[in-house]
N, CA, C and O of each residue as an XYZ file, in Angstrom:
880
protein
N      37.161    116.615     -1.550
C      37.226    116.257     -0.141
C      38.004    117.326      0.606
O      39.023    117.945      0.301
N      37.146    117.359      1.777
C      38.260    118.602      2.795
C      38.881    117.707      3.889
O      38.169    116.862      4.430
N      40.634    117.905      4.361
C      40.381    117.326      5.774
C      41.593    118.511      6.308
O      41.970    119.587      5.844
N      41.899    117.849      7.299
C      42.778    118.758      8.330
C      44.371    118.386      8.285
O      44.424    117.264      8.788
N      45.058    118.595      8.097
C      46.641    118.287      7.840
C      47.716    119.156      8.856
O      47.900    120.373      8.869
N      48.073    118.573      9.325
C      48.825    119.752     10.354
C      48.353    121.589     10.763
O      48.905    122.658     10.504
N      47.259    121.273     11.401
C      46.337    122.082     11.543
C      46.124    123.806     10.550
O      45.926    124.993     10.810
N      46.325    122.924      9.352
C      45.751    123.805      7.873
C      44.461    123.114      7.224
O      44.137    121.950      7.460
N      43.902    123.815      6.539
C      42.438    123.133      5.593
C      43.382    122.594      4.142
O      44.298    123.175      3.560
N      42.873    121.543      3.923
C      43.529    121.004      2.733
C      42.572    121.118      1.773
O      41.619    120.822      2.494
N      41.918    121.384      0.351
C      41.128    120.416     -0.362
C      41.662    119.646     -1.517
O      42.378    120.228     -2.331
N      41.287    118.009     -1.697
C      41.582    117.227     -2.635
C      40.834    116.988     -3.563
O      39.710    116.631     -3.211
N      41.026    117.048     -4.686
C      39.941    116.797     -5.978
C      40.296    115.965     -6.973
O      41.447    115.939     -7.411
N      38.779    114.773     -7.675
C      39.132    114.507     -8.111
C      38.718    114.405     -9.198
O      37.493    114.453     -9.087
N      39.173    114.207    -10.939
C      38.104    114.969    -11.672
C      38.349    113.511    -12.786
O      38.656    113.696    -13.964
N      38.149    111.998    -12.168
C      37.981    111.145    -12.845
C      37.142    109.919    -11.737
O      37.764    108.951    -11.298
N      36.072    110.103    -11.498
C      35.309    110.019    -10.513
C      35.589    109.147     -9.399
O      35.023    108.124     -9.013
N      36.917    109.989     -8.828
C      37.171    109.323     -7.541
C      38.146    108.101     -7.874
O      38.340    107.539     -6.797
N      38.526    107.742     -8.423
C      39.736    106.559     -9.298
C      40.935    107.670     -8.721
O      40.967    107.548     -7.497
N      41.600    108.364     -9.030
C      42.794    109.263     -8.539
C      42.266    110.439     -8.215
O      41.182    110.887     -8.590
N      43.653    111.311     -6.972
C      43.179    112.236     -6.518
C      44.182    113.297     -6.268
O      45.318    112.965     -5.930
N      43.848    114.600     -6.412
C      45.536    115.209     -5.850
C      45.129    115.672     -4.779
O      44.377    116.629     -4.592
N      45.698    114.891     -3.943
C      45.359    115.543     -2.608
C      45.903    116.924     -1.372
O      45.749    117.067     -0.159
N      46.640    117.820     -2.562
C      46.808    118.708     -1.908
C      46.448    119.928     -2.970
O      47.192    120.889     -3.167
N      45.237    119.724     -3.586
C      44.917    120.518     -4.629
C      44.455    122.334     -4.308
O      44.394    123.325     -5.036
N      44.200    122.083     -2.847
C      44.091    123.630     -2.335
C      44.621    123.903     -0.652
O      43.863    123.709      0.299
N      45.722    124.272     -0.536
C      45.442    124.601      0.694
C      44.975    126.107      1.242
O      45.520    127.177      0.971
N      43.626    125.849      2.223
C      42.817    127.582      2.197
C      43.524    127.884      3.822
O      43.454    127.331      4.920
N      44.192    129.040      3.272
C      44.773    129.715      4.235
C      43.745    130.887      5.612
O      42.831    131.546      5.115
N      43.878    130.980      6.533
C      42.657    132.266      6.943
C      43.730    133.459      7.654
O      44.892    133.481      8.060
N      42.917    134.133      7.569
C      43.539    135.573      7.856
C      43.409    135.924     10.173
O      43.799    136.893     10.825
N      42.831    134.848     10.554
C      42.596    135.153     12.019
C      43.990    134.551     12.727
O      44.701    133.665     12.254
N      44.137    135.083     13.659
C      45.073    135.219     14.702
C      45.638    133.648     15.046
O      44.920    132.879     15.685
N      46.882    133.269     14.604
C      47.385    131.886     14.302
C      46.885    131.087     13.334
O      46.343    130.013     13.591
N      46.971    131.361     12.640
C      46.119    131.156     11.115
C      46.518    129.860     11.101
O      45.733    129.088     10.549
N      47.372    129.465     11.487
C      47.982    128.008     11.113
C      47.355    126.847     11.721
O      47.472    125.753     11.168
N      46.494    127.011     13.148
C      45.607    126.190     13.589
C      43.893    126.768     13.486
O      43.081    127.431     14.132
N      43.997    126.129     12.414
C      42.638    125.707     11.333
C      42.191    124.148     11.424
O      42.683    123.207     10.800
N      40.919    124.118     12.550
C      40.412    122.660     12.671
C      38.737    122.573     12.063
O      38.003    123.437     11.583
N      38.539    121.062     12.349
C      36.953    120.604     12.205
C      36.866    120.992     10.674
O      35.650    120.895     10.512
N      37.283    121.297      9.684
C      36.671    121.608      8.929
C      35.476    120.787      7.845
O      35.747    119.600      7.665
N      34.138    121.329      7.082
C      33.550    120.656      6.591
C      32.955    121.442      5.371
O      32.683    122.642      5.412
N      32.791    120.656      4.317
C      32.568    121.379      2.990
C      31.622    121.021      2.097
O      31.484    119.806      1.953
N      30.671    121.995      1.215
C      29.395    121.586      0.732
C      29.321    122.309     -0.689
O      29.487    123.528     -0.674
N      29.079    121.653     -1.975
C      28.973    121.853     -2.875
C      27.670    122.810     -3.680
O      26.775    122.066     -4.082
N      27.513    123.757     -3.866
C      26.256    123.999     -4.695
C      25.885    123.829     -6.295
O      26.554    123.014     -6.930
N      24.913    124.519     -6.927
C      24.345    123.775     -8.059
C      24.970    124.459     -9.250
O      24.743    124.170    -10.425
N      25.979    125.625     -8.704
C      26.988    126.013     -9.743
C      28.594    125.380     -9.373
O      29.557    126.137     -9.490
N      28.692    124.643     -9.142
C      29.731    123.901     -8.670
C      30.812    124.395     -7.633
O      31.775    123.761     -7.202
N      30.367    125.838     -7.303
C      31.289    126.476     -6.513
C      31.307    125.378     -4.921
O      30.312    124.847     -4.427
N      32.644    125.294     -4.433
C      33.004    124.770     -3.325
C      32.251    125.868     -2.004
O      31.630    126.899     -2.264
N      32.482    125.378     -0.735
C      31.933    126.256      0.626
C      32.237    125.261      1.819
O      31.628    124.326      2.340
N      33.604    125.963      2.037
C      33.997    125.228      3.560
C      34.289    125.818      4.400
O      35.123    126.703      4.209
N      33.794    125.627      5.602
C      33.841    125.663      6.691
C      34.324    125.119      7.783
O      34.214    123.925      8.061
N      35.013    126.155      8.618
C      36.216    125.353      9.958
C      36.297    126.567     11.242
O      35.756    127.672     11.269
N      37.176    125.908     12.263
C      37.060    126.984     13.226
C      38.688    127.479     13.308
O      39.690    126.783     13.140
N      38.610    128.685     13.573
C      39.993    129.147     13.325
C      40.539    129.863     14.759
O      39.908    130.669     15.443
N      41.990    129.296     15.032
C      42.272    129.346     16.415
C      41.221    129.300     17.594
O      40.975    130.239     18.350
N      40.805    128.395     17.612
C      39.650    128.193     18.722
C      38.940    129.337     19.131
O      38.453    129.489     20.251
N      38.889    130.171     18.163
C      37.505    131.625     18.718
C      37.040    132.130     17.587
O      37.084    133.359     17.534
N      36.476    131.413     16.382
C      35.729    132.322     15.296
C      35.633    131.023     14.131
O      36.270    129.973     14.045
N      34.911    131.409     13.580
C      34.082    130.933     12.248
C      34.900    130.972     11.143
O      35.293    132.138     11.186
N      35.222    130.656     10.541
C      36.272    130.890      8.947
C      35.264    130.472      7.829
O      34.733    129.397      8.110
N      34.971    130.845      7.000
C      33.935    130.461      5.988
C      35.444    130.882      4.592
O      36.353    131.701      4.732
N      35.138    129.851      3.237
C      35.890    130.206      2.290
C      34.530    129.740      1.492
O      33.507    129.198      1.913
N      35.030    130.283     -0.199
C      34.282    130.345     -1.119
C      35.510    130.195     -2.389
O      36.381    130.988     -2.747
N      35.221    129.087     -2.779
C      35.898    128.671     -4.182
C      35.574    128.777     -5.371
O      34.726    127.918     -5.614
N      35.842    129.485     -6.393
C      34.752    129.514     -7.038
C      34.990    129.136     -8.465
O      35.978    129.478     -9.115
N      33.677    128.159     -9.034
C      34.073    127.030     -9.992
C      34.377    128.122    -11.688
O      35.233    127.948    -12.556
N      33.101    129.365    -11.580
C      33.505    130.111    -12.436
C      35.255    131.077    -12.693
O      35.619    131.717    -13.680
N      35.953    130.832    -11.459
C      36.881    131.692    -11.760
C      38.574    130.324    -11.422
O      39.611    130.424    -10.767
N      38.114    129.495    -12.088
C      39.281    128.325    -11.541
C      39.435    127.863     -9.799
O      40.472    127.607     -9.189
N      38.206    127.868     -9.360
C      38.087    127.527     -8.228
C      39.288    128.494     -7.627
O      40.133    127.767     -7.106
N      39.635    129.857     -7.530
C      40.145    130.918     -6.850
C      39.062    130.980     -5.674
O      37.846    130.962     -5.860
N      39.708    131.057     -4.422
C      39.428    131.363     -2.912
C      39.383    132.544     -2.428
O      40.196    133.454     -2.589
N      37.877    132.528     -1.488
C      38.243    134.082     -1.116
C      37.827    133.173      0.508
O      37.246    132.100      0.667
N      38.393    134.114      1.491
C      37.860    133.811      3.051
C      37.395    134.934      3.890
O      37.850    136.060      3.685
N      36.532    134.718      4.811
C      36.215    135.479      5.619
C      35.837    134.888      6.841
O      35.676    133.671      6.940
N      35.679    135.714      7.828
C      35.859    135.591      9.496
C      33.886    136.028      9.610
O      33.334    137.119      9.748
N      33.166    134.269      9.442
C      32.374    135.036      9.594
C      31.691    135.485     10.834
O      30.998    136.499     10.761
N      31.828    134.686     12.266
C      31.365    134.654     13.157
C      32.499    134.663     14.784
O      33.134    133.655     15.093
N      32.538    135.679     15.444
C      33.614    135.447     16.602
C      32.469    134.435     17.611
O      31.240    134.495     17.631
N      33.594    133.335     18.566
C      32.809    132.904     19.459
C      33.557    133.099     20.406
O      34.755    132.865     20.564
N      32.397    133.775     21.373
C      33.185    134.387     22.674
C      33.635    133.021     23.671
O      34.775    133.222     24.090
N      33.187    131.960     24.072
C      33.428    131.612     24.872
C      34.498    130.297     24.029
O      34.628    129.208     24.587
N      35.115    130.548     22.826
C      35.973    129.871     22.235
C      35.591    128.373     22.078
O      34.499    127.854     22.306
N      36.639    127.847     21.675
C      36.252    125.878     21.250
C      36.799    125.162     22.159
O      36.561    123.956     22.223
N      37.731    125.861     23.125
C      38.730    124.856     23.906
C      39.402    123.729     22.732
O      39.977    124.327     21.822
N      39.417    122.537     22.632
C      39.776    122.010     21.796
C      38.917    120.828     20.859
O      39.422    119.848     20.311
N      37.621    121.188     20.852
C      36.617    120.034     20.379
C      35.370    121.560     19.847
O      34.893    122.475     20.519
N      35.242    121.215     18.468
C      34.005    121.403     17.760
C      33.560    120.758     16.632
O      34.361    119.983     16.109
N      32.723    120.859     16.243
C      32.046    120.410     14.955
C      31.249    121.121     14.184
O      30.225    121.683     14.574
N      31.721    121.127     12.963
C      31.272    121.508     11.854
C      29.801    120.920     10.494
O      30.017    119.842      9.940
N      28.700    121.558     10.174
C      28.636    121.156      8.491
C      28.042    121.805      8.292
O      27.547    122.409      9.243
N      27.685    122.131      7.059
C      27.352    123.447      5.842
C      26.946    122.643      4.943
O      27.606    121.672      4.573
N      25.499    123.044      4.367
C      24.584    122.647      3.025
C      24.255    124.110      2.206
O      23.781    125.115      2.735
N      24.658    123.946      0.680
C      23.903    124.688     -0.132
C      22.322    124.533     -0.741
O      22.202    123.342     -0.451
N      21.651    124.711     -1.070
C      20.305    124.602     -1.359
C      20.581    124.944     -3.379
O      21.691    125.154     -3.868
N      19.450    124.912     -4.065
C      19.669    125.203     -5.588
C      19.223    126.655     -5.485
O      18.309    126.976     -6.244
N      19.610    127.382     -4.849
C      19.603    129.050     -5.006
C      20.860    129.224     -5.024
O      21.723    128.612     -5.653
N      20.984    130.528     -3.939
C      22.081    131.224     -3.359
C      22.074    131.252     -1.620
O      22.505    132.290     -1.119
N      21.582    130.108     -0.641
C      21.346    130.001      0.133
C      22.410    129.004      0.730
O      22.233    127.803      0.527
N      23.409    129.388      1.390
C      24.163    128.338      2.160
C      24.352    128.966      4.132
O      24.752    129.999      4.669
N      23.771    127.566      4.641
C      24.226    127.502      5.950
C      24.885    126.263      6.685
O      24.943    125.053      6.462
N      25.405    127.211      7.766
C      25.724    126.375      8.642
C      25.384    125.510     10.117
O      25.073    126.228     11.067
N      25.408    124.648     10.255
C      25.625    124.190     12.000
C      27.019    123.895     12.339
O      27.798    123.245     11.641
N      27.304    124.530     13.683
C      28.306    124.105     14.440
C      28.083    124.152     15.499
O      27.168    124.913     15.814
N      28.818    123.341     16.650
C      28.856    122.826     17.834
C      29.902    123.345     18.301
O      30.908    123.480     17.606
N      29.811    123.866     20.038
C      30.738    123.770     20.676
C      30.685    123.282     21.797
O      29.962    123.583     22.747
N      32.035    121.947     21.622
C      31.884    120.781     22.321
C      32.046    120.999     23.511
O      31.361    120.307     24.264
N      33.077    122.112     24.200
C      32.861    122.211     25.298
C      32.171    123.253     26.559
O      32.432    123.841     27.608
N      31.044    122.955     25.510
C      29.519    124.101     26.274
C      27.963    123.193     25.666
O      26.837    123.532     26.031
N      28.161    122.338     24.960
C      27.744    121.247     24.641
C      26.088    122.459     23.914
O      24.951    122.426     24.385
N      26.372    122.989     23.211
C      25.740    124.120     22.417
C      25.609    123.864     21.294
O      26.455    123.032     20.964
N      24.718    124.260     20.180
C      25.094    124.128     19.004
C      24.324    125.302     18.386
O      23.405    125.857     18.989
N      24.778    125.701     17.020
C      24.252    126.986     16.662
C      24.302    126.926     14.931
O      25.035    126.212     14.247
N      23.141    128.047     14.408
C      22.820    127.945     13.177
C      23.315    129.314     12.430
O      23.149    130.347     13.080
N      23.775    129.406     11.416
C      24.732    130.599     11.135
C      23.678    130.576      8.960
O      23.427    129.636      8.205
N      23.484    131.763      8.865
C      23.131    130.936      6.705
C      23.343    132.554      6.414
O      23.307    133.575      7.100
N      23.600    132.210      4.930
C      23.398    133.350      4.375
C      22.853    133.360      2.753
O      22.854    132.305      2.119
N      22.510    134.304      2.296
C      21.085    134.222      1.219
C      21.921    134.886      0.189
O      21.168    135.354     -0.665
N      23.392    135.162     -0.134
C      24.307    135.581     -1.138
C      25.410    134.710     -1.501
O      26.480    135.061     -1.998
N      24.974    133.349     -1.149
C      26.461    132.388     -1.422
C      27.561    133.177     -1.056
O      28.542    133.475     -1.737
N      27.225    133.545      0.340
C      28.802    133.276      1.012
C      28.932    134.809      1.332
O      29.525    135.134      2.361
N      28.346    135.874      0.406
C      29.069    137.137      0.492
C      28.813    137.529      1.820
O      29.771    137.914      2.491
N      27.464    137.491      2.413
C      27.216    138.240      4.177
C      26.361    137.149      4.452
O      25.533    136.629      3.704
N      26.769    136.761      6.041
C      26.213    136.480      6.959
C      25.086    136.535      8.278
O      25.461    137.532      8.895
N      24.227    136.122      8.811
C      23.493    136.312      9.875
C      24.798    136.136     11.026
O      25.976    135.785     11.078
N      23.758    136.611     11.834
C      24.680    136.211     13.502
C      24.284    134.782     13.656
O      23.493    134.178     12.931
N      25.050    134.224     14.885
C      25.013    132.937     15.048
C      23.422    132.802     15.654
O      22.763    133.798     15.951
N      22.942    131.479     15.782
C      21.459    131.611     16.364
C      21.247    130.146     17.114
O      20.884    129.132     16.517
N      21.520    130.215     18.432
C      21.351    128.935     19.063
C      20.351    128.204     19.313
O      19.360    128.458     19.998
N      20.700    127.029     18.584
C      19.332    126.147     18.287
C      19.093    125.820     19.686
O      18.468    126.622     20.380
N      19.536    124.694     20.186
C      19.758    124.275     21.321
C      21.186    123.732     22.302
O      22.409    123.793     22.175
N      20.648    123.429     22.864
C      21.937    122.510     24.382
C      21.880    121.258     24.547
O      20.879    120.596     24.273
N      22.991    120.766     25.034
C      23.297    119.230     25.569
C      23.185    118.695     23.955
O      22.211    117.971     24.164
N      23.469    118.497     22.410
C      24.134    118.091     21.171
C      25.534    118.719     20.734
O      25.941    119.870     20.894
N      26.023    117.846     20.258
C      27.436    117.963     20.098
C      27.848    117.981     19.155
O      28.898    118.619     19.073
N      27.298    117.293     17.812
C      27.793    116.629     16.615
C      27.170    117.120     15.424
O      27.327    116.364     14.465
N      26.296    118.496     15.120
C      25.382    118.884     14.570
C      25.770    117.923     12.781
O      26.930    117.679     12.450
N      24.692    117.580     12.002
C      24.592    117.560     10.376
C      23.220    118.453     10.075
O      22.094    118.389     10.570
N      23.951    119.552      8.768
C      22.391    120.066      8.840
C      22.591    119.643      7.031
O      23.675    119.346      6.531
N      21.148    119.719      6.206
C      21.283    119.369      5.212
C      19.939    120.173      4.151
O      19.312    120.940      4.881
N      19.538    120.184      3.119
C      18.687    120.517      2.088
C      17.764    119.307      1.953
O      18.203    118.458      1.178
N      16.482    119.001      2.576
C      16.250    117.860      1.540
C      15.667    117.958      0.571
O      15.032    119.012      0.603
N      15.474    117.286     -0.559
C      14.814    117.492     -1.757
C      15.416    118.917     -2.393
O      14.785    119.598     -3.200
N      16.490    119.186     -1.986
C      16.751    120.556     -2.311
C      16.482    121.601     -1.966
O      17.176    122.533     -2.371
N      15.339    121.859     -1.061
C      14.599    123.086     -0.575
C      14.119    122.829      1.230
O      14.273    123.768      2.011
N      13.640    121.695      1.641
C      13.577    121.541      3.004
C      15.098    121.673      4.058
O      16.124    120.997      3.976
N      14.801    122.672      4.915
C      16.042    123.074      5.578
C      15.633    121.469      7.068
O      14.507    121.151      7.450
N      16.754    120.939      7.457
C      16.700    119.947      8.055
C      18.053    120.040      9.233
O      19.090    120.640      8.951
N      17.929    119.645      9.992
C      19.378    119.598     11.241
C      19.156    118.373     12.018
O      18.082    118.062     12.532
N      19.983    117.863     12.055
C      20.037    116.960     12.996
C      21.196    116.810     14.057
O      22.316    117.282     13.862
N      20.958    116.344     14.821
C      22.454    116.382     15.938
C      22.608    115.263     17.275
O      21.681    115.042     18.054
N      23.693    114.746     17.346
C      24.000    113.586     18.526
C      23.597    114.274     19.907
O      23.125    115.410     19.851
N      23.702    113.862     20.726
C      23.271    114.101     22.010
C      24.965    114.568     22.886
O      26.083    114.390     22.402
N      24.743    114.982     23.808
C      26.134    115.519     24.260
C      26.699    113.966     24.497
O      27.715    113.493     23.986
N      25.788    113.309     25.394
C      26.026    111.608     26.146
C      26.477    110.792     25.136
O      27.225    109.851     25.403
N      25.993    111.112     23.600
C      26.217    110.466     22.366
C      25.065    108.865     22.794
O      25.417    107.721     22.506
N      24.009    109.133     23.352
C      22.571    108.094     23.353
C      21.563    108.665     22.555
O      20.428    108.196     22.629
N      21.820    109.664     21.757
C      20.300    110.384     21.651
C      20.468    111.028     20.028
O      21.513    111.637     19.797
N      19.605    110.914     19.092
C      20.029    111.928     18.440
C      18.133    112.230     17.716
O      17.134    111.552     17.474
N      18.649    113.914     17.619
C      17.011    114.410     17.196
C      17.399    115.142     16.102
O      18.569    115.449     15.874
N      16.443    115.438     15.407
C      16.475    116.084     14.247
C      15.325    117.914     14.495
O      14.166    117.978     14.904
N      16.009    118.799     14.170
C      14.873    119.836     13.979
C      14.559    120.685     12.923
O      15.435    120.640     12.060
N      13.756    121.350     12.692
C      13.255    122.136     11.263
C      12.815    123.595     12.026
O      12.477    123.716     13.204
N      12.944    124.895     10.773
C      12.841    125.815     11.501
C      11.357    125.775     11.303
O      10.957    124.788     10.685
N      10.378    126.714     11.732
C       9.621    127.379     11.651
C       9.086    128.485     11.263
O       8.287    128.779     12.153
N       9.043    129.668     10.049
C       9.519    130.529      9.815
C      11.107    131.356      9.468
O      11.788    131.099      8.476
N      11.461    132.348     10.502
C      12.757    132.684     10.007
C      13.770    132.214     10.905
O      14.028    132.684     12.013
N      14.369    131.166     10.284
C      15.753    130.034     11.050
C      16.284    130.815     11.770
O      16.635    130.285     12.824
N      16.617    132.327     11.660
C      17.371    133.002     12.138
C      16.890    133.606     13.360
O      17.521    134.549     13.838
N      15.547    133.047     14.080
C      14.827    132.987     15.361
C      15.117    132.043     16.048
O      14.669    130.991     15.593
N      15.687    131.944     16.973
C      15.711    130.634     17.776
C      14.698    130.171     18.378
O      14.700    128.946     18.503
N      13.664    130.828     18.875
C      12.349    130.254     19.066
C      11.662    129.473     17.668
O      10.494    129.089     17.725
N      12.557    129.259     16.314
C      11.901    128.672     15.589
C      12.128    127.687     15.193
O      11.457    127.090     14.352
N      13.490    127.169     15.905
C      13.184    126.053     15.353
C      12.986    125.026     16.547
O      13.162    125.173     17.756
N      12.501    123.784     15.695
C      10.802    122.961     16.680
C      11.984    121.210     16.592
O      12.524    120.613     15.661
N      11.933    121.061     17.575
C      12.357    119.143     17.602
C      11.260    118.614     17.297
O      10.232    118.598     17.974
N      11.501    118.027     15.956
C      10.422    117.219     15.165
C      10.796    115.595     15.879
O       9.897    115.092     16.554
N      11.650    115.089     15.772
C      11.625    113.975     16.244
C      13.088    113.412     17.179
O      13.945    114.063     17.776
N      12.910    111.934     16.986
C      14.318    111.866     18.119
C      14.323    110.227     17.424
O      13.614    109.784     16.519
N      15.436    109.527     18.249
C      15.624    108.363     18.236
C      16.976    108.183     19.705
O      17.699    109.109     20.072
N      16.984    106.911     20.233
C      17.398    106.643     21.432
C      18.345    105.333     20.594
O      17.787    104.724     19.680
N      19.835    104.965     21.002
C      20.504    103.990     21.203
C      20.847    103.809     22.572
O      20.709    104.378     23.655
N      21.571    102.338     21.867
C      22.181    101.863     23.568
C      23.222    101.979     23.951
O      23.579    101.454     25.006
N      24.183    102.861     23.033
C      25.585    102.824     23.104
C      26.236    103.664     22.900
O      26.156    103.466     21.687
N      26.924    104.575     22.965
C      27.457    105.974     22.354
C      27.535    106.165     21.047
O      28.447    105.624     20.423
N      26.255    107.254     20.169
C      26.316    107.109     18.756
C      26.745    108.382     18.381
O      27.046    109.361     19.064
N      26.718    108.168     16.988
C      27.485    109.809     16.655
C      26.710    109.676     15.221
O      26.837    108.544     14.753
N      25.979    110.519     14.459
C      25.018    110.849     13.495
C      25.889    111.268     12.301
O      26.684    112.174     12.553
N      25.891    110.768     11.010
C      27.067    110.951      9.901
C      25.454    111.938      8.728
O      25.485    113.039      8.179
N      24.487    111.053      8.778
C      23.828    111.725      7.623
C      22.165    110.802      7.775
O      22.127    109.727      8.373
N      21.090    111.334      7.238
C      19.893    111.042      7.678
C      19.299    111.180      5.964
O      19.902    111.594      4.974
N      18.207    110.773      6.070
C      17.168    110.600      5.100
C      15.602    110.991      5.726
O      15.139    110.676      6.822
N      14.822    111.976      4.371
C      13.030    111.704      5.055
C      12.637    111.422      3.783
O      13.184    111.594      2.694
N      11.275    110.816      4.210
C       9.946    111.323      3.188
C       9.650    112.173      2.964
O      10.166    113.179      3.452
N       8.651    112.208      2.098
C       8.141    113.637      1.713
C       7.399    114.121      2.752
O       7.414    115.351      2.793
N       6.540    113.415      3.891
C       6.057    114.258      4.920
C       7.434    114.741      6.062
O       7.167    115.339      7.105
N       8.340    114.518      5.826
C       9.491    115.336      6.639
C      10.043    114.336      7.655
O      10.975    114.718      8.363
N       9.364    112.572      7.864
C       9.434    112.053      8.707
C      10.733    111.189      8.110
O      10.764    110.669      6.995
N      12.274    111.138      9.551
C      13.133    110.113      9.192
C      12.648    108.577      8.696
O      11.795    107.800      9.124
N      13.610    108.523      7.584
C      13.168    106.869      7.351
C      14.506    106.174      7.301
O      14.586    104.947      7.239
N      15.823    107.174      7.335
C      16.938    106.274      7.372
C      17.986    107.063      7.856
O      18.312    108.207      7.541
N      18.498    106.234      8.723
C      19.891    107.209      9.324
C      21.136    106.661      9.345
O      21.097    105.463      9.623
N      22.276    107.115      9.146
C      23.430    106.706      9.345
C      24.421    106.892     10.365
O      24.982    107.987     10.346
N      24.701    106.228     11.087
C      25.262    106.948     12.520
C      26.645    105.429     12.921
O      26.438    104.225     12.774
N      27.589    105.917     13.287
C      28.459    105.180     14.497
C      28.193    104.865     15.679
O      28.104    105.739     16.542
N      27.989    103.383     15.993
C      28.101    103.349     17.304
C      28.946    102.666     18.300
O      29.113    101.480     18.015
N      29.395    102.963     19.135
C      30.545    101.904     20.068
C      30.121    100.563     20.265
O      30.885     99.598     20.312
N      28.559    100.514     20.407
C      28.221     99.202     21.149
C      27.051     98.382     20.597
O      27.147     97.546     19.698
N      25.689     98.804     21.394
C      25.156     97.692     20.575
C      24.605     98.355     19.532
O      25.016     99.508     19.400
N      23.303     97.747     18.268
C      23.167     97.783     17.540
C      21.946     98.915     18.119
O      21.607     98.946     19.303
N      21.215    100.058     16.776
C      20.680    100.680     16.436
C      19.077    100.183     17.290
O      18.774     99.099     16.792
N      18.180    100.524     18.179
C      16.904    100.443     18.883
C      15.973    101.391     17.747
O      15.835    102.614     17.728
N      15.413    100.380     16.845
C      14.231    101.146     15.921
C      12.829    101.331     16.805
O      11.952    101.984     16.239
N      12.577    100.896     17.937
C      11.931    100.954     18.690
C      11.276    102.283     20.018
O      10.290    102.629     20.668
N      13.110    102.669     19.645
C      13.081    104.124     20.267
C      12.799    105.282     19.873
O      12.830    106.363     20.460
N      12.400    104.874     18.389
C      12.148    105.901     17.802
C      11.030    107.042     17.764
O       9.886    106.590     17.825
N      11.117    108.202     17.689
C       9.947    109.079     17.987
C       9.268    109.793     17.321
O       8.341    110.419     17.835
């Protein structure tokens, strides 16, 4: 588990399945300008057990770390992305590995109500530039399904709305990737994690909401 502790990245592990935990089993330090406020962070496992988390570091850049399971989970970090118009104080983070060497990211910045797609095809070693999916989502989850389908989904800025998109070719085009579908609540929701079929279509979602219950009706 990753969370945020007096604005440092913590990670806790536990290696008796979740029964006990040490919860200060790594703290990942970054090398950018006030290193000490390190937020949002979010973290994704691949199929060699190496760790990959991701956070924003002093409200203007990307921090990516790499843990790695072959060398005693030893940390390396890097600065992978500057954002010019900074985080102010609200972003969001998540990062999926695939069963290659393929890990990316989505992140949001909450106060430009933006969100953007960042991957790279060396587990971790180099990066693309950032690539803005779209506007007005706030809360991006992007994920692998079946292991190989690249998938994103994201809340609405209003937190009524949340759509899911897939790229089209190379992710790293923003003309490619396509809003496959949507769904509408009645209440301010916020999107934790999703499910498809094999034709790519949602069949289950998990989301928070303030108010009323989930409109399967709205769905698109």
């Amino acid at each position: 588990a990753v969370f945020q502790l007096n604005k440092a990245i913590n990670v806790s592990r536990s290696t008796d399945n979740g029964s006990t935990w040490n919860a200060s089993w790594a703290q990942l330090n970054a090398s950018c300008t006030s290193a000490n406020n390190q937020l949002f962070p979010a973290m994704a496992v691949d199929n060699q057990s190496n760790l990959h988390v991701v956070a924003a570091c002093s409200n203007v850049s990307v921090s990516y770390w790499l843990l790695n399971a072959s060398n005693n989970y030893s940390f390396t970090q890097q600065e992978i992305v500057n954002i010019s118009e900074g985080f102010s104080t609200s972003a969001a983070f998540s990062i999926a590995a695939d069963n290659t060497t393929n890990v990316v990211v989505a992140f949001a910045n909450r106060s430009t109500s933006a969100f953007f797609y960042l991957e790279s095809t060396n587990r971790g070693a180099t990066w693309s530039n950032k690539t803005q999916v779209a506007y007005n989502y706030v809360v991006p989850f992007i994920t692998y399904e079946q292991g190989t389908n690249l998938l994103l989904q994201a809340t609405g800025s209003a937190g009524a709305s949340v759509a899911s998109y897939a790229c089209a070719g190379t992710c790293t085009t923003a003309g490619n990737w396509i809003q496959r579908d949507s769904l509408s609540v009645s209440g301010s929701a916020q999107i934790i994690s999703s499910a498809y079929d094999a034709a790519r279509n949602i069949t289950h979602v998990v989301f928070t909401e303030k108010s009323a219950a989930f409109d399967s009706t709205n769905m698109q």
